[in-house]
C-alpha positions in Angstrom: -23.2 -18.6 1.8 -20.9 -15.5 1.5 -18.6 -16.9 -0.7 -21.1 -18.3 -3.0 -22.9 -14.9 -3.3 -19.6 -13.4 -3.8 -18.5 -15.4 -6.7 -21.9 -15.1 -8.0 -21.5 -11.0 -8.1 -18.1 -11.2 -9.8 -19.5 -13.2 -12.6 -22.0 -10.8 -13.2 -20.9 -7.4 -12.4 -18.1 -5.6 -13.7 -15.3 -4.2 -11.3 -16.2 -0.7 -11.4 -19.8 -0.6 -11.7 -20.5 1.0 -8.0 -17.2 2.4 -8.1 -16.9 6.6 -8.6 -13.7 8.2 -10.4 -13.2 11.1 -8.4 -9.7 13.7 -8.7 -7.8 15.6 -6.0 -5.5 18.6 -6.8 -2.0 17.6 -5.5 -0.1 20.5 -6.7 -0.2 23.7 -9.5 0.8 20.9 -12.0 -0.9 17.4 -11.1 -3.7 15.8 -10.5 -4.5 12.3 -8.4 -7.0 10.2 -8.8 -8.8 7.1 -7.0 -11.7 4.9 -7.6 -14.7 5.8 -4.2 -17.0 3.1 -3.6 -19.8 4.5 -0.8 -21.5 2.7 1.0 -23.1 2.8 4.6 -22.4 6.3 6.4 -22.2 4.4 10.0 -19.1 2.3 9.3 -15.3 4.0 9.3 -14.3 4.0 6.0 -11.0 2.5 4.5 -8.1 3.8 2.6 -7.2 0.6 0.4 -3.8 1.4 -0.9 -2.0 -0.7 -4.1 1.6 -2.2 -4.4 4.4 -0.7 -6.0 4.0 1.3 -9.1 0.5 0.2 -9.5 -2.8 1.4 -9.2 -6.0 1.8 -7.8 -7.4 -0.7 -10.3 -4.9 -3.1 -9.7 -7.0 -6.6 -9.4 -5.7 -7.5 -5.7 -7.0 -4.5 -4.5 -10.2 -3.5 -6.5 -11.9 -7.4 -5.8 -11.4 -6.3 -1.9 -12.8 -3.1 -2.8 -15.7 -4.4 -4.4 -16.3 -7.2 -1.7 -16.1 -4.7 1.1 -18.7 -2.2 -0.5 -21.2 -5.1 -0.7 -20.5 -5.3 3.0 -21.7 -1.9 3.6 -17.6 -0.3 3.9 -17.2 3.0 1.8 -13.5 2.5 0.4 -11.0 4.5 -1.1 -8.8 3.6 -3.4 -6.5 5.8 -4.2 -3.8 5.6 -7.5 -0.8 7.6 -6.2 0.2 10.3 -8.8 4.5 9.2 -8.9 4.4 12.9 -10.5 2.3 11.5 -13.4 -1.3 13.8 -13.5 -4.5 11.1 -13.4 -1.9 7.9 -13.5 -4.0 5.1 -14.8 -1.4 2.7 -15.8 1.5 1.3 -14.3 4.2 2.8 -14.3 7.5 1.2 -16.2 10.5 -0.2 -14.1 13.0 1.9 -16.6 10.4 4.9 -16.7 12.5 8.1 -15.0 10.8 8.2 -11.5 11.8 11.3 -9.7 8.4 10.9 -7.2 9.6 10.2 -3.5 7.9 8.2 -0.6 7.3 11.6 1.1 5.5 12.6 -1.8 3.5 9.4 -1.7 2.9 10.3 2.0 1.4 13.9 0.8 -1.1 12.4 -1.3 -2.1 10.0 1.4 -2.7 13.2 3.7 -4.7 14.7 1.2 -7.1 11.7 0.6 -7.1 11.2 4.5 -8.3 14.8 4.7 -11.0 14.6 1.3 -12.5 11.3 3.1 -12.9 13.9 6.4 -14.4 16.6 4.1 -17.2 13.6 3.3 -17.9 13.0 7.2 -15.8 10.1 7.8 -14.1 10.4 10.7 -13.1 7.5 11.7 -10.8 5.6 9.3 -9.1 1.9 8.6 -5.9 2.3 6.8 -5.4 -1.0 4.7 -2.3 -1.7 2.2 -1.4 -4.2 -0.2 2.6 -5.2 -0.7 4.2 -2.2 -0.8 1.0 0.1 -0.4 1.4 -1.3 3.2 4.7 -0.4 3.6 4.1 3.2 3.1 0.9 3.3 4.9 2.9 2.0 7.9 5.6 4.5 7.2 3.1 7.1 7.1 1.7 6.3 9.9 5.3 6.2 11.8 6.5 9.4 10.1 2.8 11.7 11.2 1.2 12.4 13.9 -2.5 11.0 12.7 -6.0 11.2 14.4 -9.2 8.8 13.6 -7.3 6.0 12.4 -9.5 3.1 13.6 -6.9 0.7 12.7 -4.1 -0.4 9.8 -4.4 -3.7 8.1 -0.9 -4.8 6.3 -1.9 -7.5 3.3 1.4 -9.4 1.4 3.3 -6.4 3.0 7.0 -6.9 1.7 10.2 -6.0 3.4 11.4 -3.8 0.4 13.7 -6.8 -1.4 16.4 -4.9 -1.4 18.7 -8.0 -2.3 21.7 -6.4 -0.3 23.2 -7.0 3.1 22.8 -4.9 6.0 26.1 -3.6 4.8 25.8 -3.2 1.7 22.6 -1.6 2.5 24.2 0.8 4.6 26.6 2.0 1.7 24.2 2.5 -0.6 22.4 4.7 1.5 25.6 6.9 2.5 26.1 7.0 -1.5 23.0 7.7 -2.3 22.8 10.7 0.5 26.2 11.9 -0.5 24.5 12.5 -4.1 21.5 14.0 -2.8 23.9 16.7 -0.9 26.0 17.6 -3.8 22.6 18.3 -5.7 22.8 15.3 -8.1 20.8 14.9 -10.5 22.1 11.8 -12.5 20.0 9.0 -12.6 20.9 5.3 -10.5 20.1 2.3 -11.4 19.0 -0.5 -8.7 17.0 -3.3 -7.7 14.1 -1.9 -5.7 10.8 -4.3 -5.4 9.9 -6.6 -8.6 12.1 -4.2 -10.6 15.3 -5.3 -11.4 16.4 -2.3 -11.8 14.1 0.9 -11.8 15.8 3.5 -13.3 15.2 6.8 -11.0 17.0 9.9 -9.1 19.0 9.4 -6.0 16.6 11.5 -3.7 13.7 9.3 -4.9 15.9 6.3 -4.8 17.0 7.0 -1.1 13.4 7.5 0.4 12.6 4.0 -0.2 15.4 1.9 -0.2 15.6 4.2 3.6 12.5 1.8 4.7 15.2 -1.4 5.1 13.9 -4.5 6.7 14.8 -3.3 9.8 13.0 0.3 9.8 9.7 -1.6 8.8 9.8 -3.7 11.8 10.9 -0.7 14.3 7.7 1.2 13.2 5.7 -2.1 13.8 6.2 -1.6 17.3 6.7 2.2 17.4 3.4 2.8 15.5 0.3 3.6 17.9 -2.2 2.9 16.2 -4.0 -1.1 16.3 -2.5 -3.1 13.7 -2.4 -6.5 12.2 -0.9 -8.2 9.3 -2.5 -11.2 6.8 0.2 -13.0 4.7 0.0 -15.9 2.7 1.8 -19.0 3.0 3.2 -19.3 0.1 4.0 -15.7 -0.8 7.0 -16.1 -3.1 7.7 -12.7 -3.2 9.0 -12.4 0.9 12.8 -12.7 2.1 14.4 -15.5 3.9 12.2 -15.6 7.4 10.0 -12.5 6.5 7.1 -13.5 8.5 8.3 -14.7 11.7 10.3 -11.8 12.0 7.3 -10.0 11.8 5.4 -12.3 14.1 8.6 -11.5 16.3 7.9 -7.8 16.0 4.4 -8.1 18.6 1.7 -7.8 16.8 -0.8 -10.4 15.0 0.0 -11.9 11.8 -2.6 -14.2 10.2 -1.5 -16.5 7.4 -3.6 -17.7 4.8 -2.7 -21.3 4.2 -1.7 -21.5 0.3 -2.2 -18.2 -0.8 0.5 -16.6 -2.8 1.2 -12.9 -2.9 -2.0 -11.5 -5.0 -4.2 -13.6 -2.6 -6.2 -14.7 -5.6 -8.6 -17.2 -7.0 -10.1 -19.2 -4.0 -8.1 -17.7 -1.5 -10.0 -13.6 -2.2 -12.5 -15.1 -0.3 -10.4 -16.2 2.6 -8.6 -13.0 2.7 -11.9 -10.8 2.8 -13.1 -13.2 5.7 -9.7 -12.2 7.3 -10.2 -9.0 6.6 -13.9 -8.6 7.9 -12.9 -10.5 11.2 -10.4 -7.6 12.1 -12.9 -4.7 11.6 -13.2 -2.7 14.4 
């Protein structure tokens, strides 16, 4: 009956139509800005964050969004700034992008700390591809209280295309620039972008989160976790998920589902989804 209802909604209302645009001050110069959908007051509320160089709008994340408000969930969904004031487009592969993961991890904070100023206290940290990797970095790198649990969807293992070698060089090159003040732009494959185009202190905070770090902070990470993938997510490196199956905590698969989990298979990933609410 759910899924019937469900499909019967997104036929006939638009995305956004119980969603509010509200805007947080990040600093003197910008301004972020995420779609709220409120619901019931009694549930923790959920921090839904979007892949890389996306947004808040992005249609993974905003038919969850929608789906979990009509399930009573208040959610957040937050489009990080990447130093661009109320972002709301993508932003370009060969764009300059001098924004760094700890930056990203600021504006987290900050939403974590407007959803406390509405009463929520309790809260469910939830990612989409890379949205999940730095959620779980966040998580690893600060010291957090209320978070009820994190929910990893399609998280990727940063697709770095190198080596552990080679990944280890360009890191020592890339600190070695930072060091001497730098401010040349690299280019390099990073994600789905092949290459981005950015600054080698914003260059170096991500490409830090190797395959290796992300699984460390799997098991170093307190808070209750669990991770839904699809089965056939294209978009994973050679033995991705049974590493992370490897790493000790649950990782449910949704059979055929690529890395958007969409058409048929939204359903089965908000089923997932609902089943691991605390």
């Amino acid at each position: 009956m759910r899924k019937a209802s469900l499909i019967l909604l997104l036929l006939t209302l638009p995305f956004f139509s119980w969603a509010e645009n509200v805007t947080l001050a990040v600093s003197k110069s910008i301004t972020a800005n995420a779609e709220y959908f409120s619901a019931e007051p009694g549930k923790p509320a959920i921090i839904l964050l979007h892949g890389f160089l996306q947004t808040g709008a992005f249609p993974t994340v905003n038919r969850l969004a929608v789906s979990l408000q009509e399930e009573g969930y208040t959610v957040l969904a937050p489009t990080l700034s990447l130093g661009i004031t109320l972002r709301k487009q993508s932003m370009a592969c060969d764009a300059i992008h001098a924004h760094t993961l700890q930056d990203d991890h600021r504006e987290i904070s900050l939403w974590i700390k407007w959803l406390r100023g509405k009463g929520f206290n309790k809260l469910i940290l939830m990612g989409h591809s890379t949205g999940s990797m730095e959620l779980l970095s966040y998580l690893h790198d600060n010291a957090v209280e209320g978070i009820e649990k994190f929910i990893g969807i399609s998280i990727v293992e940063g697709q770095l295309e190198l080596d552990p070698a080679a990944q280890q060089k360009l890191q020592k090159e890339l600190r070695q620039r930072v060091a001497k003040g730098d401010r040349s732009l690299v280019k390099h494959t990073l994600s789905y972008c092949k290459p981005i185009t950015a600054t080698a202190k914003s260059m170096l905070s991500y490409v830090e989160w190797t395959p290796d770090k992300i699984l460390d902070a799997v098991k170093k990470v307190q808070a209750p976790m669990v991770f839904i993938m699809g089965s056939k997510d294209e978009r994973l490196g050679k033995n991705w998920i049974e590493r992370l199956r490897a790493a000790g905590r649950p990782v449910h698969i949704i059979d055929g589902a690529n890395h958007f989990m969409d058409g048929e298979h939204e359903f089965s990933l908000l089923d997932q989804v609902l089943a691991e609410m605390p």
